[in-house]
Structures are given as C-alpha cells and as structure tokens.
C-alpha positions in Angstrom: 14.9 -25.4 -3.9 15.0 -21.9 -5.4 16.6 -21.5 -8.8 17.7 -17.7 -9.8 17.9 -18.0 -13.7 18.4 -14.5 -14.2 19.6 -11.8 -11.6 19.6 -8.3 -12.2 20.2 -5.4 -9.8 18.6 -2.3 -9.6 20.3 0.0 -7.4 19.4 3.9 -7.1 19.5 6.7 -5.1 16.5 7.6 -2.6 16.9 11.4 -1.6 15.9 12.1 2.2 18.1 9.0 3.4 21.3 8.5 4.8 21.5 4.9 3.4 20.2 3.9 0.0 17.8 1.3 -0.5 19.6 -1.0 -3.1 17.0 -2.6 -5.4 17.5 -6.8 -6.1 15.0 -8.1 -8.8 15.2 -12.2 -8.8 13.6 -13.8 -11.4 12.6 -17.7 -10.0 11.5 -18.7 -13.4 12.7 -18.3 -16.8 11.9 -15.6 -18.6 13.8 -14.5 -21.7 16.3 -11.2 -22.4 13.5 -9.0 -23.5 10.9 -9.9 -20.7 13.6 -9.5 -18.1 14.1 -5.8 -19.6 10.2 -5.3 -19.3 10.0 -6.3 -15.8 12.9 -5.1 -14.8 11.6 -1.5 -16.6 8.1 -2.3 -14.8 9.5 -2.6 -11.2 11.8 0.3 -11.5 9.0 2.9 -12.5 6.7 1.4 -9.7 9.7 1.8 -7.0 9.9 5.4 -8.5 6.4 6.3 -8.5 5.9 5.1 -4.6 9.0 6.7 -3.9 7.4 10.1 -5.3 4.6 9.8 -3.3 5.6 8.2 0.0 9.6 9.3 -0.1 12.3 7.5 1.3 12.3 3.6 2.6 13.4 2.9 6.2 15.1 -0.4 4.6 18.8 -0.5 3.4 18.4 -3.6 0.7 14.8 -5.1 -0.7 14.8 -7.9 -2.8 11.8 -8.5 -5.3 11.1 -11.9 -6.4 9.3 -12.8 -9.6 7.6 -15.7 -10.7 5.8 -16.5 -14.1 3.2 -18.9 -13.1 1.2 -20.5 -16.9 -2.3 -21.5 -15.8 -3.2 -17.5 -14.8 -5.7 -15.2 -16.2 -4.5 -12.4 -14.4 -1.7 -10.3 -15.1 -0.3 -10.2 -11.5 -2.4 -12.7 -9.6 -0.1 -12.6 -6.5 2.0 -10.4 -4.0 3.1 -10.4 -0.3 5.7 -9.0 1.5 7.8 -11.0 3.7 9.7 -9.1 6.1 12.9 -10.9 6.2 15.6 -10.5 6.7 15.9 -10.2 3.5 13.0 -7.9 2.9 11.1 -9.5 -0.1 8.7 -8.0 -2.4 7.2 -11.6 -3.7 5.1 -11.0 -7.0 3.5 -13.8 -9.4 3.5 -12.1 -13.1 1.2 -14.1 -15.3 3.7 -15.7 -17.5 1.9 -14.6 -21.0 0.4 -11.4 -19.6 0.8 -8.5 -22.0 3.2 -5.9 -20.4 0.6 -3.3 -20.8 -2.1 -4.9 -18.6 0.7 -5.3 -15.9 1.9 -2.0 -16.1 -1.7 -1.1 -15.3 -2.2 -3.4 -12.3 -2.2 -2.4 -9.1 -0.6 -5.2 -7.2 3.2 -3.7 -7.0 1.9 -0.3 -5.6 -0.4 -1.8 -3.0 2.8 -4.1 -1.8 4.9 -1.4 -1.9 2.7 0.9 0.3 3.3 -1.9 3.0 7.0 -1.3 3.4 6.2 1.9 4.3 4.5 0.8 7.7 5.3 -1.7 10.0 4.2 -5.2 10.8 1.4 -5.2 12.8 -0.4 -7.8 14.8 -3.6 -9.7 13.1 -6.3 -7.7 15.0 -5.2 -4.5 13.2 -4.8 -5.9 9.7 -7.3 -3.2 8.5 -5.0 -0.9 9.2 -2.0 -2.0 7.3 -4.6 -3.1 4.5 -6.2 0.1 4.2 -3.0 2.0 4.2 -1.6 -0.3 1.4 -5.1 0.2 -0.8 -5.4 4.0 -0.6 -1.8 4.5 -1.0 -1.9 2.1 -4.2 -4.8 4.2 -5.7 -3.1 7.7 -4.7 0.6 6.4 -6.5 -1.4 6.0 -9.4 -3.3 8.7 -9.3 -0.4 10.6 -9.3 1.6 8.6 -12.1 -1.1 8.9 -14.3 -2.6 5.3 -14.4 -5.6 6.8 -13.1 -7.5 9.7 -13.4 -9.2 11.4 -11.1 -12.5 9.9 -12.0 -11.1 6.7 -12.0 -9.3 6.9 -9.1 -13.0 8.1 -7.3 -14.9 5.6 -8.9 -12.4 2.5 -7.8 -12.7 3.6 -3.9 -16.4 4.2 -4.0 -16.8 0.7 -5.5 -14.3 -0.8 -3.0 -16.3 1.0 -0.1 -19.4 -0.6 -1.7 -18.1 -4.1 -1.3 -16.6 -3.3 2.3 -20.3 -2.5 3.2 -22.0 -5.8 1.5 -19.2 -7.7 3.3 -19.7 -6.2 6.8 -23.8 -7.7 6.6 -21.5 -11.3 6.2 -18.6 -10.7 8.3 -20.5 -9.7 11.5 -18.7 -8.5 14.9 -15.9 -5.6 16.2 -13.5 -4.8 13.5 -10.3 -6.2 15.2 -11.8 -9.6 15.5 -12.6 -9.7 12.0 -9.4 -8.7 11.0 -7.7 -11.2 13.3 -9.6 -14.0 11.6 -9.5 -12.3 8.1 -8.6 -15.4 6.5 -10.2 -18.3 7.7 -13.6 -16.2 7.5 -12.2 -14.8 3.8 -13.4 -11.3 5.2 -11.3 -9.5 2.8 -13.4 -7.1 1.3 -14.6 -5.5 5.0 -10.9 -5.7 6.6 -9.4 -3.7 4.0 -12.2 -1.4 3.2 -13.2 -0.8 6.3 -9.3 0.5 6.8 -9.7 2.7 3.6 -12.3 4.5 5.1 -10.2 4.9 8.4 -7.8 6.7 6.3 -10.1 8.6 4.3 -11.7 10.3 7.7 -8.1 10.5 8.9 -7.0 12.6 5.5 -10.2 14.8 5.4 -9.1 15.5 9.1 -5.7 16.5 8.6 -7.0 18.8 5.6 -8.0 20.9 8.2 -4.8 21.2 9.5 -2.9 22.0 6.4 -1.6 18.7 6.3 -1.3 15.7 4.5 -1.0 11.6 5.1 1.6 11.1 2.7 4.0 13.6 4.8 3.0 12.3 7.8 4.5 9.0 6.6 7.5 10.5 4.9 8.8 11.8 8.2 7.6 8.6 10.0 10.1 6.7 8.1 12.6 9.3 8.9 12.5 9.5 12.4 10.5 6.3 13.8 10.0 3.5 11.3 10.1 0.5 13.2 9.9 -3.0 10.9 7.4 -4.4 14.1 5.5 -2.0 16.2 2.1 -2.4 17.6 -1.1 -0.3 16.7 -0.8 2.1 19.8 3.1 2.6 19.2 2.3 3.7 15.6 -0.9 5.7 16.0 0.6 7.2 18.7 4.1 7.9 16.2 1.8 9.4 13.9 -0.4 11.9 16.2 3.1 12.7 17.7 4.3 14.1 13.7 0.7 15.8 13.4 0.5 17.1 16.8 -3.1 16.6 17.0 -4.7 13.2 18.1 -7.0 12.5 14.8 -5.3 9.0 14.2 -5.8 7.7 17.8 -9.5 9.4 18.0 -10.3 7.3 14.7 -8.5 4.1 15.7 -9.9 4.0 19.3 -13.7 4.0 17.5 -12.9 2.3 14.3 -11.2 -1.1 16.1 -14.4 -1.6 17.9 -17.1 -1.0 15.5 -19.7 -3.5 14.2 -21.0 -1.5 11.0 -19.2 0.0 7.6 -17.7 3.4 8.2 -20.0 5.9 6.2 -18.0 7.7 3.5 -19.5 10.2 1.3 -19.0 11.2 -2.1 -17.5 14.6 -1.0 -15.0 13.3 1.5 -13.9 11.3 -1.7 -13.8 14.0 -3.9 -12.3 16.4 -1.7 -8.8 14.0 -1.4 -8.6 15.2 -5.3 -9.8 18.1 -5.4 -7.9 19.7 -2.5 -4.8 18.0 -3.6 -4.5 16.6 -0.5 -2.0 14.1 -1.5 -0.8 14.9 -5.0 2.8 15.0 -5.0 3.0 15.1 -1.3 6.8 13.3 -0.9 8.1 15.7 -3.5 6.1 18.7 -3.2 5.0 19.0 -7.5 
C-alpha cells in the first residue's frame, strides 16, 4: 500500500506548449518540513534546467515519486520512469544524503531526458539509453554542474567502459540490448548509444543544426508516448531533412564492436556549441 505523507504540487508554465505540464512531487516516505522544501527546490531546478535544454514536454501532468531509502551510500541510488498513465518520475533519495551531493547527481536529468522520447521496444534500448546519458551530461553542462572539462572527461570515461564491456557482451547491438538485463550489459547498451548520438550531433553540425532542436520540434509536432525505432528515426530525419539518424541506426543496430569516438568529435559538441542553450537559444 502506498502512503503519501506529504504532497506538494509544483505546477509551472512550459513556453512552446499549448497545455502545461503540471508538476506532482509525492513524497512515499517521511521526510520532514525542511527536506520537503530541499527536494521540492531540487526537482524544480532539474525540471527547469531540462526544460532549457530540451523545451517543452509532450505530457499534460507528470508525477514524481520520492522515496528515502536508510541502508544507501548513494545520494540517489535509483530512478525509472514508468509511463503510466500517470507518468511517473520514480526516484530513491538516500534518506541522510547531503543535499549538495544530490544536487550534483545526475540521476534526475538522465530520467528526465527519457520523457522526451518515446518508449521503445527492448532491442533498441541503446537508443533510448544513450539519448537519456548524453542529454543528462549536456543539461548539466549547460546549468553549470559541469564544466566543460568535466563534462569531456565523464563521456570519454563512459565510452571507455562501453568498449571493455563490448569484449564481455559479445554479438549485434540489438540483441544485446534486448537482453540488457539478464546479461547486466549495461555499460555497452548505453554507451554504445552515446556514441550513436555523438556521430549523429557531429553530423548535424554540418548542417547548422543541432540534436537538442531536433527534439524540441519532435515533441511539438510528433511525440508519440510508444513508437518503434523506424517510426522515430524516421520522425527525426523527416525534422532534419537529411537521413543522418537512419544511416547511423541502420549500421549501429547490427554492429558487433564499440563505435570509435575520438577526442575531437567530443570536443567539438563544446566547442562548437553545438548544444548549448539549444531549447532557448542563450
């Protein structure tokens, strides 16, 4: 049985949108006046800071559940995204975590990214995972969580580990993913669709464009909350006008090895400003 000690809405506009998304934030375990006001604080500026980066949600009402587990070392140890209806952010706070070390954790942003696509099937989990993990790293990026160099450094070390895992985790990318978690393959699934949308962003450079927009007017004119791979890739060559996403995603689905990503396709996501400020245009 679920117990709601404390309810609090947070409700706010979302320019670009004829329908708000109204905000619910559920606490499922007690937490007292003052950490309520943290969290509360902590979701709001995480909403905010996707919302500057990726614009407006497709969804009318989201609901974000928190729990305060005791025996964690973590400061947010858990998140998913359940897809309703209601639409549920689902977070695990560590329930003595220091507000400052969850403020700097990246769990919120990376579930947040996922709302922003939709629900795939389990052979193309690297995509949905590799969207979520570079859009996570780009929101904080931009909010200032991360700097640049820390922002390179975290994806070339992710890419790292995608690599180590693929010599484990052996055969076509969409099998893998379909069986990401009985084989625990986590570290090639989502990497490996980091590096998707790496090649995909250093492609679109060339075009003057920019991944971020490409998914701000996907939610405007297409979002659908369950599509499959070749309805979305297809959605999103449709925005660009060019065919860069289904090029990449007809290669990358099949491949055996880790997707080679060098240091200056890395770099150049920054140093372009590829997607700083890209839903807002600062």
């Amino acid at each position: 049985m679920r117990i709601y000690v404390a309810i609090i809405v947070l409700a706010f506009l979302t320019p670009g949108t004829s329908a708000d998304t109204h905000w619910q934030l559920n606490f499922e375990s007690y937490a007292s006046d003052e950490r309520q006001q943290q969290l509360q604080a902590w979701v709001n500026t995480a909403v905010d800071n996707t919302h500057n980066q990726l614009g407006a949600l497709h969804y009318k009402h989201v609901d974000v559940s928190i729990s305060q587990p005791v025996f964690t070392t973590e400061a947010v140890p858990w998140g998913e995204i359940k897809r309703g209806p209601p639409v549920q952010v689902v977070l695990e706070i560590g329930r003595f975590a220091d507000i400052k070390r969850i403020r700097k954790d990246w769990t919120i942003y990376h579930e947040l990214a996922h709302l922003y696509m939709p629900y795939l099937p389990a052979e193309d989990r690297w995509l949905s995972e590799g969207f979520a993990t570079l859009m996570q790293n780009y929101t904080m990026l931009h909010a200032g969580i991360y700097n640049r160099e820390q922002f390179e450094h975290r994806l070339q070390a992710g890419l790292t580990r995608g690599k180590a895992d693929t010599r484990i985790q052996q055969g076509p990318l969409s099998e893998v993913s379909a069986t990401m978690w009985q084989r625990q393959a986590y570290q090639r699934v989502y990497w490996s669709g980091v590096g998707y949308f790496i090649e995909v962003e250093n492609e679109l450079a060339r075009h003057k464009l920019r991944l971020s927009d490409i998914i701000v007017r996907y939610n405007h004119c297409c979002f659908r909350p369950r599509s499959s791979a070749k309805e979305f890739i297809s959605a999103l060559d449709g925005i660009a006008k060019t065919p860069v996403f289904s090029n990449l995603y007809s290669r990358y689905r099949l491949r055996r090895d880790f997707p080679t990503i060098n240091h200056a396709q890395i770099a150049r996501l920054t140093i372009s400003e590829v997607n700083l400020g890209a839903a807002t245009g600062q």
